[in-house]
C-alpha positions in Angstrom: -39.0 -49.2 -89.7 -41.4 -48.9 -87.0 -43.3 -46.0 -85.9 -45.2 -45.4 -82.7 -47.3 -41.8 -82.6 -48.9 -41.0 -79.6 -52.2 -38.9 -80.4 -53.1 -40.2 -83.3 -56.6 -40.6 -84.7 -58.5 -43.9 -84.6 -59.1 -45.7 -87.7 -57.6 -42.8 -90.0 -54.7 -43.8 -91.9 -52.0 -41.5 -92.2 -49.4 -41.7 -95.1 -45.8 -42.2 -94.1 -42.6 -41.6 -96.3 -38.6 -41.8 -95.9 -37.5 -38.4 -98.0 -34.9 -36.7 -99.4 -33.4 -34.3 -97.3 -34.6 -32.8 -93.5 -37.3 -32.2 -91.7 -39.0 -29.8 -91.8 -38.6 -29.3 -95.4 -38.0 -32.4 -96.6 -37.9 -33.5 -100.3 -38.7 -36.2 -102.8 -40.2 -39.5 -101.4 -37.4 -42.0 -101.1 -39.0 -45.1 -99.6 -42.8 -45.4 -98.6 -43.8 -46.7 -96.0 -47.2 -48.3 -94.6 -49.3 -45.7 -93.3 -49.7 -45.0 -89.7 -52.9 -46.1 -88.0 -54.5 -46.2 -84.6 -50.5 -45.0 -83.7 -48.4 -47.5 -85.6 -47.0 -48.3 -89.0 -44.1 -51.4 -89.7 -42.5 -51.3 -92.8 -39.5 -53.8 -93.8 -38.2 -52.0 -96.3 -35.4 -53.9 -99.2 -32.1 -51.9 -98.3 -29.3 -51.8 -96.1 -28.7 -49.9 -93.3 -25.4 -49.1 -94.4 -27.4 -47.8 -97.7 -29.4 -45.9 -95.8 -26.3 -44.1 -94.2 -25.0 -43.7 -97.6 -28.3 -41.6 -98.6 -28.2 -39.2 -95.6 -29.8 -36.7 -95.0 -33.1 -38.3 -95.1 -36.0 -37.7 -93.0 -39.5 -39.3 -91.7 -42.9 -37.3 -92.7 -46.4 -38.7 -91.4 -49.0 -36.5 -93.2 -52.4 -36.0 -91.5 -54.6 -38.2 -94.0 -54.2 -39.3 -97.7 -56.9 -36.3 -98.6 -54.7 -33.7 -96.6 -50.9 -34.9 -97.2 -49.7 -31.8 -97.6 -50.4 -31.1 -93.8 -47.8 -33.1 -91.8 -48.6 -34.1 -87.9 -44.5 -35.2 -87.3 -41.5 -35.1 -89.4 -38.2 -36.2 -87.9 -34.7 -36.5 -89.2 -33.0 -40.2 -89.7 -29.6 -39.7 -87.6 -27.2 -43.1 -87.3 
């Protein structure tokens, strides 16, 4: 998985997470994924892409700092 923000902070980490459901009220964290910094985050994560299908719906939240998670700067739906 590979995210590239545009806008981002430099040097802050932001926390990323696959989760249940859509955006923008997504659920549950389903797969984490390394946090977002100066822009961009690449996560292999240990499941299929056919799994993934299998799980929809499932969306992408990046939160605005691991202090503040509960404020999200983008959250977008996983469509196949």
């Amino acid at each position: 998985v590979t995210l590239k923000m545009t806008g981002a902070p430099a040097g802050v980490a932001q926390p990323a997470h696959i989760h249940v459901g859509v955006c923008p009220e997504v659920g549950a964290v389903k797969y984490p994924l390394t946090s977002v910094t100066d822009g961009m985050s690449e996560t292999t994560l240990d499941v299929t892409l056919d799994q993934l299908k299998s799980e929809l719906p499932l969306g992408i939240n990046v939160h605005k700092s691991a202090s503040e998670a509960k404020m999200y700067v983008a959250c977008g739906d996983l469509v196949f």
